[in-house]
C-alpha positions in Angstrom: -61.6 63.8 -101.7 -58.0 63.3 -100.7 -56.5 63.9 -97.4 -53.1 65.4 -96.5 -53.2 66.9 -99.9 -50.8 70.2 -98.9 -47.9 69.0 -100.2 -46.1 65.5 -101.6 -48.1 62.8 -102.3 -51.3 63.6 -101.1 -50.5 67.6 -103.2 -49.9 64.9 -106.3 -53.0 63.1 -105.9 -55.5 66.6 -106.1 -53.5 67.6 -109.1 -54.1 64.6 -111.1 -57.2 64.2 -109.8 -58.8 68.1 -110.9 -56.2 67.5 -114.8 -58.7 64.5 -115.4 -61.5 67.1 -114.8 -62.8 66.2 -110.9 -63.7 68.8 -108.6 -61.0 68.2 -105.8 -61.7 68.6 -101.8 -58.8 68.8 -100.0 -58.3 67.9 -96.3 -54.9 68.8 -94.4 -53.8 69.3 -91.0 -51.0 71.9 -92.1 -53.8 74.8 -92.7 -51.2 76.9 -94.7 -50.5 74.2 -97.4 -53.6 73.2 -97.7 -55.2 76.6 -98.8 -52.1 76.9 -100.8 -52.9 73.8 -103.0 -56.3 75.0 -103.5 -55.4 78.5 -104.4 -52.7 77.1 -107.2 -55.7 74.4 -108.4 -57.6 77.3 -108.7 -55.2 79.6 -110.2 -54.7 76.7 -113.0 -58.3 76.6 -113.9 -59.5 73.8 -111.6 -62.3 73.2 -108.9 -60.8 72.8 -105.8 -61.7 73.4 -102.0 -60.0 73.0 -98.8 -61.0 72.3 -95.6 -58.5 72.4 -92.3 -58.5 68.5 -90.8 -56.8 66.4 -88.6 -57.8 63.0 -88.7 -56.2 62.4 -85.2 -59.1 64.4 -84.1 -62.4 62.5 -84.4 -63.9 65.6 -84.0 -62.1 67.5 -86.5 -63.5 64.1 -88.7 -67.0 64.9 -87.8 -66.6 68.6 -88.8 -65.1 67.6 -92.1 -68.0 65.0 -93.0 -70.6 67.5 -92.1 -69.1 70.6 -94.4 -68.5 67.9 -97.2 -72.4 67.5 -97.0 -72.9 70.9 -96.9 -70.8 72.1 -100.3 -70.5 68.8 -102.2 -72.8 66.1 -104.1 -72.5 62.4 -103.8 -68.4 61.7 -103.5 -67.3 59.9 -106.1 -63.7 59.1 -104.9 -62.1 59.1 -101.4 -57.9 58.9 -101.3 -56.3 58.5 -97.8 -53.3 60.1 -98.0 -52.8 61.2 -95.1 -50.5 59.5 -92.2 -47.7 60.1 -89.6 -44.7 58.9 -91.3 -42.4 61.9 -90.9 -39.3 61.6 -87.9 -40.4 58.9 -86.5 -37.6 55.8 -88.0 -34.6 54.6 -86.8 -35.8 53.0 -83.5 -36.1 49.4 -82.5 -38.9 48.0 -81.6 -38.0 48.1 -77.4 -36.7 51.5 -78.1 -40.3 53.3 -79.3 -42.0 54.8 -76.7 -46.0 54.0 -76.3 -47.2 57.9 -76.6 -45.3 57.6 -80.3 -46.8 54.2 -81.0 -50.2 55.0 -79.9 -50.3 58.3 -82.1 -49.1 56.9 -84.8 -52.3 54.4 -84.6 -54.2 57.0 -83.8 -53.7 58.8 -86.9 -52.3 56.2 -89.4 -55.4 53.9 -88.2 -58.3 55.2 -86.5 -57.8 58.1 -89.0 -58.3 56.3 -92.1 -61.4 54.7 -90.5 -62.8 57.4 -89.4 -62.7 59.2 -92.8 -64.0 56.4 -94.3 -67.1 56.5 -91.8 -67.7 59.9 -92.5 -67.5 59.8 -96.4 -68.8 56.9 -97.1 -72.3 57.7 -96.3 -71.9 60.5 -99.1 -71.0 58.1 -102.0 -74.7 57.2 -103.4 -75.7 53.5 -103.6 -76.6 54.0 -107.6 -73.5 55.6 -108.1 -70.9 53.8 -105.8 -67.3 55.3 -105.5 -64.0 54.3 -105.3 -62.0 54.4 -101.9 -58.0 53.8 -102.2 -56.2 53.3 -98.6 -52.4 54.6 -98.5 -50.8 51.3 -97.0 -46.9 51.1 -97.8 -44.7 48.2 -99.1 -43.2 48.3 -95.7 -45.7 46.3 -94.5 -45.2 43.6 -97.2 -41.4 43.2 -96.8 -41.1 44.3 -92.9 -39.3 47.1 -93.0 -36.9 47.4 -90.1 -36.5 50.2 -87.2 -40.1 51.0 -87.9 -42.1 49.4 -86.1 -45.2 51.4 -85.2 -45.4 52.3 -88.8 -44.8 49.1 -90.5 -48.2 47.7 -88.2 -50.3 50.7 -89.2 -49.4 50.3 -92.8 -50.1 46.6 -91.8 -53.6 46.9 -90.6 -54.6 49.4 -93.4 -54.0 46.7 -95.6 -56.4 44.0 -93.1 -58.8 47.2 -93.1 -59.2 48.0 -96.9 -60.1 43.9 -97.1 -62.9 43.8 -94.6 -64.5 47.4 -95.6 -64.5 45.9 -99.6 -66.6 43.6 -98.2 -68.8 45.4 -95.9 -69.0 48.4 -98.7 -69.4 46.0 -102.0 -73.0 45.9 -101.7 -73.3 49.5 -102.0 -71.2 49.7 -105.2 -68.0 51.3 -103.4 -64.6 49.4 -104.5 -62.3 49.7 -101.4 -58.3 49.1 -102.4 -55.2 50.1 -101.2 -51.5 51.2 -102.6 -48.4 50.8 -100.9 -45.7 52.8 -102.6 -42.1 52.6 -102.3 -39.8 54.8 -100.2 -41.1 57.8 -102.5 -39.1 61.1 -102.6 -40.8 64.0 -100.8 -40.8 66.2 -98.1 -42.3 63.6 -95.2 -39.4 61.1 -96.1 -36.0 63.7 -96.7 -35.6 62.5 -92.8 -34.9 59.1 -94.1 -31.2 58.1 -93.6 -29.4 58.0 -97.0 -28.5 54.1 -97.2 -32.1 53.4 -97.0 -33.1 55.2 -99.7 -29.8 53.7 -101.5 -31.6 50.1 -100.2 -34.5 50.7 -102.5 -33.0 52.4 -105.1 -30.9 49.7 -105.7 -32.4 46.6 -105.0 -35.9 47.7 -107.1 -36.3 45.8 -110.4 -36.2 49.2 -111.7 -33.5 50.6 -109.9 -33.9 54.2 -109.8 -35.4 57.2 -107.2 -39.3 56.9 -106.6 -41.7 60.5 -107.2 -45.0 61.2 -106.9 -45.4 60.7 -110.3 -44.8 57.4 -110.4 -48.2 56.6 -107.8 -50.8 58.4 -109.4 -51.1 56.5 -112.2 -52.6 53.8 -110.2 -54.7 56.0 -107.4 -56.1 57.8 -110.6 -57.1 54.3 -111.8 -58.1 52.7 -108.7 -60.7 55.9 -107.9 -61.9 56.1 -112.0 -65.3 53.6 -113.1 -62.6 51.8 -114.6 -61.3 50.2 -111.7 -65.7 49.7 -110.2 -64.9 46.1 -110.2 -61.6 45.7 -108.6 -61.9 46.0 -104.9 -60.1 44.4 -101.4 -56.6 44.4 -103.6 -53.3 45.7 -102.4 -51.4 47.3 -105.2 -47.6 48.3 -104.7 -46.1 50.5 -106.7 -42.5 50.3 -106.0 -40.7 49.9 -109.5 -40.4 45.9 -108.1 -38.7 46.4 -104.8 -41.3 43.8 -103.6 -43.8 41.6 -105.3 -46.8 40.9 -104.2 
């Protein structure tokens, strides 16, 4: 299961996750791209589905749980993706206006909770299952003129620790990634001297893809990471250590 899978990182995540053979459910809020990753999934061969949601929306949450119970077994893996991080930098933290911080909690926080309350109950206690939290390394070096995202990435991280404990007993591993400033759609808004700020001050100093994070959310989600769980990984190419 990975949310905000229509396109960048979360699109990466299905596709590596239905090449190592899973069947891939896909959750997006942008309707078009989400049918269009499961259509090119299924053109290549693979099992995928696609479901519209909004994880703003408890509602939308609720919706999604239910029709994963309805078409799916036990979940084996839950990745979310998905997160307000588009046109919202550049402000200082007395410039951002509470509607914008509150959404951005709203989605980036209460979101990834709420998924996690609805899919969890679907990942079978003999089985377990692998959740992996999208944090961000802006949360580990304090990013500037980002505020409101910099805290949600912040608390995803506090989150993932207190669910691997609450969830360890039933055999779920609960982790989290926080990439690097990673080039995709969401973050072509980011000036051009922050991406120059990472791509040169990295231990290896070069542009960040897609492909360079799903190496570890592939592990993280695989019975090869079942006893690894409350960890923050980055992946970053050393712009930050942990």
């Amino acid at each position: 299961m990975v949310t905000g899978a229509g396109r960048g990182l979360g699109r990466a995540f299905a596709e590596a996750c239905a090449a190592e053979g899973a069947r891939v459910l896909i959750g997006d809020v942008l309707d078009d791209l989400g049918r269009e990753a499961e259509r090119t999934l299924r053109e290549a061969g693979y099992k995928a589905d696609f479901h519209p949601l909004d994880i703003g929306d408890p509602e939308s949450v609720t919706e999604f749980g239910d029709w994963l119970g309805e078409i799916a077994g036990p979940i084996h893996g839950l990745i979310n993706n998905a997160a307000i991080a588009t046109g919202i930098g550049g402000s200082l933290f007395d410039e951002i206006d509470i509607e914008t911080w509150d959404k951005v909690m709203r989605v980036n926080v209460r979101g990834t909770w709420l998924m996690v309350r609805a899919v969890a109950p679907l990942m079978t206690d003999d089985v377990g299952g692998g959740i992996v939290n999208l944090a961000s390394d802006t949360a580990l070096w304090g990013a500037p003129r980002l505020l409101h995202y910099v805290s949600s990435k912040g608390a995803i991280i506090a989150m993932t620790r207190s669910l691997a404990r609450e969830l360890g007993e039933r055999k779920i591993a609960v982790n989290a990634l926080a990439p690097g400033l990673v080039r995709v759609e969401a973050t072509e808004y980011v000036p051009q001297h922050r991406h120059e700020l990472y791509e040169s001050g990295r231990a290896m100093p070069r542009a960040q893809f897609p492909d360079d994070v799903v190496g570890a959310a592939i592990f993280l989600v695989s019975d090869a990471a079942r006893f690894v769980t409350g960890q923050v990984l980055p992946v970053n190419g050393g712009f930050v250590f942990n």
